[in-house]
C-alpha positions as CSV (number, residue, x, y, z in Angstrom):
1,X,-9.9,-1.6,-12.7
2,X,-6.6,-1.8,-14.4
3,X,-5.3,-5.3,-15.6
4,X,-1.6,-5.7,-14.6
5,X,1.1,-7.0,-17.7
6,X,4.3,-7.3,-17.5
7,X,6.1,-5.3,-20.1
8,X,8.4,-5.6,-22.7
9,X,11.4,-3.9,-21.1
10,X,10.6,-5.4,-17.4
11,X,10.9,-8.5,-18.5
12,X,14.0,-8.2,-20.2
13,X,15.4,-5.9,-16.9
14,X,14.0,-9.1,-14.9
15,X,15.5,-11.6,-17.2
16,X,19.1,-9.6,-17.4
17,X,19.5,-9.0,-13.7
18,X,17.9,-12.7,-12.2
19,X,20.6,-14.1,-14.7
20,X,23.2,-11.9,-14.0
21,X,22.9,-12.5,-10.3
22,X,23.1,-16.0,-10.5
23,X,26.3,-16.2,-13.3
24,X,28.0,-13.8,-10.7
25,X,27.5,-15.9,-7.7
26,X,28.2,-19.1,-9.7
27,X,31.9,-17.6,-10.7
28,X,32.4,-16.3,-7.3
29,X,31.9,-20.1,-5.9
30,X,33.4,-21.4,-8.8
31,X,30.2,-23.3,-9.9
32,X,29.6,-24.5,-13.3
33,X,26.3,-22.8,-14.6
34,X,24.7,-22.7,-18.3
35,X,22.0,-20.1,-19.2
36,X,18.8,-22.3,-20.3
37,X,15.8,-20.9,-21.8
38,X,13.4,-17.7,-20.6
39,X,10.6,-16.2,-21.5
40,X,7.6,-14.4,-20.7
41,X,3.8,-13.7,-20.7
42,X,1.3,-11.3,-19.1
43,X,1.9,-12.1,-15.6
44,X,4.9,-14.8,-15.9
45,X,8.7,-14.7,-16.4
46,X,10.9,-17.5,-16.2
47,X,14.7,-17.5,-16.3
48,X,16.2,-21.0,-16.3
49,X,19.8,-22.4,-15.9
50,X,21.7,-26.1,-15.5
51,X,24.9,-27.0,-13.5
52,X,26.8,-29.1,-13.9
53,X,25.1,-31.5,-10.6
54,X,23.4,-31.1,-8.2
55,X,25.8,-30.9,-5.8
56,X,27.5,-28.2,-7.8
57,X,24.1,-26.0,-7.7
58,X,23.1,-27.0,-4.3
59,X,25.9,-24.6,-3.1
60,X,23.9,-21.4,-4.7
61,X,21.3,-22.3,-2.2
62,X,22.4,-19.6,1.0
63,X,22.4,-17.1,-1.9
64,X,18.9,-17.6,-3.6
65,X,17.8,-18.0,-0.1
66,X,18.0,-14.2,0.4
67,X,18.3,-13.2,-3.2
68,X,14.5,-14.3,-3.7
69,X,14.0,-11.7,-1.5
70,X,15.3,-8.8,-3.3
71,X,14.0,-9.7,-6.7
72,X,10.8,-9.7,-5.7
73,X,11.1,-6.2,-4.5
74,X,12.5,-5.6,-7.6
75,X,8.8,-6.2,-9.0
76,X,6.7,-5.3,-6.8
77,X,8.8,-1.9,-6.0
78,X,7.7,-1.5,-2.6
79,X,3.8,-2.7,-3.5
80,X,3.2,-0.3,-6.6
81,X,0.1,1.0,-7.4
82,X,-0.1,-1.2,-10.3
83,X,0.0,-4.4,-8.4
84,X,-2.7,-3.4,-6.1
85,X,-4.9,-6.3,-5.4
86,X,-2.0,-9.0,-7.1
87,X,0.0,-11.6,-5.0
88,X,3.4,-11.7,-6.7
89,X,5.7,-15.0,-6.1
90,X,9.1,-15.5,-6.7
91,X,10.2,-19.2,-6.7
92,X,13.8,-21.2,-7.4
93,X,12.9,-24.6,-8.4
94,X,13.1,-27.5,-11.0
95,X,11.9,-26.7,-14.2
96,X,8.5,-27.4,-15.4
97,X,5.9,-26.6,-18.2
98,X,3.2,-25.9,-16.1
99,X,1.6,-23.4,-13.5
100,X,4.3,-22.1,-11.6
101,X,2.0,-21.0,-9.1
102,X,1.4,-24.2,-8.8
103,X,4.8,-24.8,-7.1
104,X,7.6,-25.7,-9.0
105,X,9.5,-29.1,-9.0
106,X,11.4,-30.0,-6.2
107,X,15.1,-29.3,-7.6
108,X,19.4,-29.0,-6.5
109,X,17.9,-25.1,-4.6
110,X,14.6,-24.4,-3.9
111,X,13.2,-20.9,-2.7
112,X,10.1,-18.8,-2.6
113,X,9.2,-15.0,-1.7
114,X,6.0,-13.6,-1.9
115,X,4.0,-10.4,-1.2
116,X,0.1,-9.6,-1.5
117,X,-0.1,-6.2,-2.4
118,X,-2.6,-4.0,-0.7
119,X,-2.3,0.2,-0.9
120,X,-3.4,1.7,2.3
121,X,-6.0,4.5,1.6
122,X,-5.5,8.2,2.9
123,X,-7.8,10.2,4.4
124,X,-8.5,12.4,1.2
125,X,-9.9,14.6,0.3
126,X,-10.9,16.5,3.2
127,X,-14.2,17.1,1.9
128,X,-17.2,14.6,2.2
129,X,-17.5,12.5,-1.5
130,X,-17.7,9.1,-3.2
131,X,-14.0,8.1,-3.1
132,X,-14.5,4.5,-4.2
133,X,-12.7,3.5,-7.6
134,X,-15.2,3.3,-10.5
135,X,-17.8,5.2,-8.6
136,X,-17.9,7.4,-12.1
137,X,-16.7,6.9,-15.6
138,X,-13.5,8.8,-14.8
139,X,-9.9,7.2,-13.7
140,X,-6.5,7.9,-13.1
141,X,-4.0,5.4,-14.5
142,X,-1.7,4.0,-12.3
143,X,1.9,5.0,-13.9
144,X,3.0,8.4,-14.0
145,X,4.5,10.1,-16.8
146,X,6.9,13.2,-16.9
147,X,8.0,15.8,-19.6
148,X,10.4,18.7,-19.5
149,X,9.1,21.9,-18.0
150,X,8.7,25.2,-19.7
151,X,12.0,26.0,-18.0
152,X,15.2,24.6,-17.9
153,X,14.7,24.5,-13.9
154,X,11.4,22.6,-14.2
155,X,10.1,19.1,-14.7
156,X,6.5,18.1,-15.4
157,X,4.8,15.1,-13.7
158,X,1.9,13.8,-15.7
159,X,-1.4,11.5,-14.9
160,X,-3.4,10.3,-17.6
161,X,-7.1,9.9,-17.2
162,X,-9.0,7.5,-18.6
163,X,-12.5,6.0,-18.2
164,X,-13.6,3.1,-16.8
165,X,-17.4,1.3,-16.6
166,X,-18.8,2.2,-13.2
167,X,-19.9,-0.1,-10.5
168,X,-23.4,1.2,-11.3
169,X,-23.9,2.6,-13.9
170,X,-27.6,4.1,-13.0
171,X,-26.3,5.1,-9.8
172,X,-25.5,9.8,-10.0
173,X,-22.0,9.2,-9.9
174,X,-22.2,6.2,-12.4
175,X,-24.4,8.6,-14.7
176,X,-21.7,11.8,-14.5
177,X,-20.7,12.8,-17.7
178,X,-18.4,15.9,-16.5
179,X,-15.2,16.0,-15.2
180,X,-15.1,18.9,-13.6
181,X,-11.5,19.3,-11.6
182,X,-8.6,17.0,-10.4
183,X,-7.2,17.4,-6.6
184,X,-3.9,15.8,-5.7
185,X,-2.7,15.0,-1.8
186,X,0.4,17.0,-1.6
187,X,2.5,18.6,1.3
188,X,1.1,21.7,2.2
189,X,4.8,22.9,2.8
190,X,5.8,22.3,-0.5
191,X,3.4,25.6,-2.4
192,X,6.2,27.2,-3.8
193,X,7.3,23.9,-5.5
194,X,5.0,23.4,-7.8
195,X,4.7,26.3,-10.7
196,X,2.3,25.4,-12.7
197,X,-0.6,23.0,-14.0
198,X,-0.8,21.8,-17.9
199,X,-3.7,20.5,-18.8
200,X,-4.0,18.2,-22.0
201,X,-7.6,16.9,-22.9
202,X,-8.2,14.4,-25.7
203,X,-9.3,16.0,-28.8
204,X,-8.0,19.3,-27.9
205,X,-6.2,22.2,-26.9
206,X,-3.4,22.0,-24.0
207,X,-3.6,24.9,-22.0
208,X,-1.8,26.2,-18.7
209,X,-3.5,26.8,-15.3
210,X,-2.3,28.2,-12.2
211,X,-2.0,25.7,-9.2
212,X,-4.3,26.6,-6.1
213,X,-4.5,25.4,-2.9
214,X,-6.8,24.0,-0.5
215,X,-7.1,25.9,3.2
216,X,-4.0,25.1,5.0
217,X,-3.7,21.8,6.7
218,X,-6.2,19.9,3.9
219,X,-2.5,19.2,1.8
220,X,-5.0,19.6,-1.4
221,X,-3.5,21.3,-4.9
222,X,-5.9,21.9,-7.1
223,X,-6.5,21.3,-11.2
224,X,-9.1,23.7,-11.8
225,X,-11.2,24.1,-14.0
226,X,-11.2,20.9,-16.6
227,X,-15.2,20.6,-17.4
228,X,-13.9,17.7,-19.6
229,X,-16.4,15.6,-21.8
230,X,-16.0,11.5,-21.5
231,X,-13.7,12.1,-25.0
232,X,-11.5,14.4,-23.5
233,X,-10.9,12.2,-20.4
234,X,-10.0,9.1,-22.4
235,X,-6.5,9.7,-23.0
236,X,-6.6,13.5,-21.2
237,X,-3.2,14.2,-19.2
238,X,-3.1,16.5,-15.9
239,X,0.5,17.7,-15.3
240,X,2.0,19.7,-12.4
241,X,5.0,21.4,-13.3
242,X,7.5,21.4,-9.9
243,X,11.1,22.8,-9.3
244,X,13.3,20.4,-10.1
245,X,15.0,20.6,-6.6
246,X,11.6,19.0,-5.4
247,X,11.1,15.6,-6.6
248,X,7.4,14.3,-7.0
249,X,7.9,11.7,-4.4
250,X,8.8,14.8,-1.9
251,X,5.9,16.5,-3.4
252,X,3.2,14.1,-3.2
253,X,2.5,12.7,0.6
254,X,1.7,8.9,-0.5
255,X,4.3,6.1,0.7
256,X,6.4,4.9,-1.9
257,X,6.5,7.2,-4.1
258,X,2.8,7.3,-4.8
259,X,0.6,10.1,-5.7
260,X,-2.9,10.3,-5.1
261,X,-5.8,12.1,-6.9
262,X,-9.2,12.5,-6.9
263,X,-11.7,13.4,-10.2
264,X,-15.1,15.2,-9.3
265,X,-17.8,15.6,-11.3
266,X,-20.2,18.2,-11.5
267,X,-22.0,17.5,-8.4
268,X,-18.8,17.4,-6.5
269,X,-20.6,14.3,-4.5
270,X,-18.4,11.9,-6.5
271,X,-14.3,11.8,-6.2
272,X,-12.9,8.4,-6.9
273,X,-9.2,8.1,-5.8
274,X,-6.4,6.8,-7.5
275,X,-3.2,6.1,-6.5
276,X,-0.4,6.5,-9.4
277,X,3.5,6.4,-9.4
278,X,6.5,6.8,-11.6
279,X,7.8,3.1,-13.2
């Protein structure tokens, strides 16, 4: 639903720490190493670098044989929601003006980590409904926001909605028009954590809400009501307000630091899920 880019200030964090890295090790072995060219695009950065021969680089290659490994975590930040459905490679090679995916040249250190990315759905909500993504109009973007609380002991974790075109769009949950409530899969054991809910629609008004529960056991807090039109939703924020001795990450009981919520419409037969997370 959502088309990953790589930003602006990843790809300089990317470009910095890659390079870094490799100066660092190259001083430590006392390896001769010039900083070449690097750039980006959408879904590529490259970070390139001469020594002085290929002897001199071939004794990086121990250390970009495990290194590979932690910069790709360093994208893929344990599988973020984001990269959901993305393969992400890492690869030390020659250099080259094509594809990289296409395997780079063969060159003084070669190396290559990847990871598919797949996020393991909960069992959520509790209730019976049309969980699939796109099932409505109505979505959750997958990075998380925050803002300061309405205390100096409170921090606000924000999800912006947005809308999407539905995988039918003659279908009732393809045809809702509503949204009526958010529910987000948090620890049950965690109710006193959160102290409020802010809701910000597009268009209008931000107003406060108090957070309810779900039965115990069904780890559900509640947005409610929204009754937001499609204009509202495109660009709307839901916000939980929590103590800021609980982080969201405690709060919320995805892996990884990931939230998930669901948006129902009127009929309360259609709840797509989204997972979201903090960059």
């Amino acid at each position: 639903l959502f088309p990953y880019s790589i930003s602006k200030d990843e790809c300089d964090a990317y470009i910095a720490t890659i390079s870094d890295d490799m100066a660092n090790q190259a001083s430590v072995l006392g390896v001769d190493i010039t900083p070449g060219s690097s750039s980006c695009s959408d879904l590529e950065v490259m970070v390139c670098a001469t020594f002085f021969s290929s002897e001199e680089g071939a004794k990086l290659q121990s250390f970009v044989d495990t290194q590979v490994d932690f910069w790709l975590e360093m994208v893929i930040q344990g599988c973020k929601p984001a990269l959901a459905g993305y393969t992400t490679i890492v690869a030390v090679g020659g250099m080259t003006n094509g594809d990289v995916q296409a395997g780079l040249p063969v060159s003084c250190i070669n190396a290559v980590a990847t990871k598919a990315c797949a996020i393991e759905t909960p069992d959520f909500p509790k209730c019976a409904c049309v969980t699939t993504p796109g099932a409505t109009p109505f979505a959750i973007k997958p990075a998380m926001s925050s803002m300061a609380g309405r205390t100096k002991d409170t921090t606000c974790y924000c999800f912006e909605t947005t809308l999407v075109t539905p995988n039918s769009a003659t279908s009732p949950c393809g045809r809702s028009s509503n949204l009526l409530k958010a529910e987000f899969y948090a620890d049950d054991n965690k109710r006193r954590s959160i102290t409020g809910v802010y809701l910000q629609p597009t268009g209008g008004s931000g107003k406060w809400l108090s957070p309810t529960w779900g039965a115990v056991g069904e780890q559900t807090v509640k947005a409610t009501p929204m009754n937001w039109s499609k204009g509202q939703a495109q660009g709307g924020k839901v916000c939980l307000e929590l103590k800021n001795d609980t982080p969201i990450d405690d709060f919320c009981l995805g892996t990884d630091g990931t939230c998930w919520g669901n948006l129902f419409d009127d009929s309360k037969n259609c709840c797509p899920l989204f997972p979201a997370q903090q960059p």
